[in-house]
Phi, psi and omega in degrees: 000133194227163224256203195220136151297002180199174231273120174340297177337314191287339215263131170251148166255110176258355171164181222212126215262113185282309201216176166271172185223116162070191201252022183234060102101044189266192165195153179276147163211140170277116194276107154298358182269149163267120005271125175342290117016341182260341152314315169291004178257023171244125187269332194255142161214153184249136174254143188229155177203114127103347203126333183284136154230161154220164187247079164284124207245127165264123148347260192205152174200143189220159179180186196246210170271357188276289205225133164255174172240137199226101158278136167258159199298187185007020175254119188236357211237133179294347199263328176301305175314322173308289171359299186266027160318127191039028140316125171277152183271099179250167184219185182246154181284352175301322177253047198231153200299148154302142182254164170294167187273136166096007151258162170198129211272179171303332172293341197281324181284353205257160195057354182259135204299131172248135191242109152317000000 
């Protein structure tokens, strides 16, 4: 785990590492992307907590419509794994797909005034 290549700012949060999963250092996460499941095609992830980051590469991962399970590189150990429990799952905003004209993702909308 290494420090994030690119600017705190830049960063979107698609989801959030809850719990550990089983005893080889795997962990559950909740995915803010639609279709769930689309948290796992970002391979590299920066985790923020509190002031603390890391730079993590995902393994493999499998999940349902609730949570997925993330094996992560060099995480072998369930007490290690623990650790990172309520790491948010961050991405860079670069790399998330172009939208059609008159889309828009949810980071694009905060703060802007809604008129009814």
């Amino acid at each position: 785990m290494s420090a994030t290549p690119v600017s705190i700012d830049d960063l979107i949060v698609i989801g959030k590492i809850y719990s550990v999963h089983g005893v080889r250092g795997e962990v559950k996460v909740y995915s803010f992307t639609d279709p769930v499941a689309n948290l796992l095609q970002y391979k590299s992830w920066t985790l923020k907590r509190e002031g603390s980051v890391k730079q993590v590469e995902l393994v493999s991962g499998r999940g349902n419509d609730k949570f997925l399970v993330a094996k992560l590189k060099d995480l072998d150990d369930r007490e290690e794994a623990r650790l990172l429990a309520g790491y948010e799952i961050c991405v860079p905003r670069n790399l998330f797909p172009e939208l059609a004209d008159g889309e828009y993702y949810w980071y694009q909308l905060e703060g802007l005034k809604v008129i009814d």
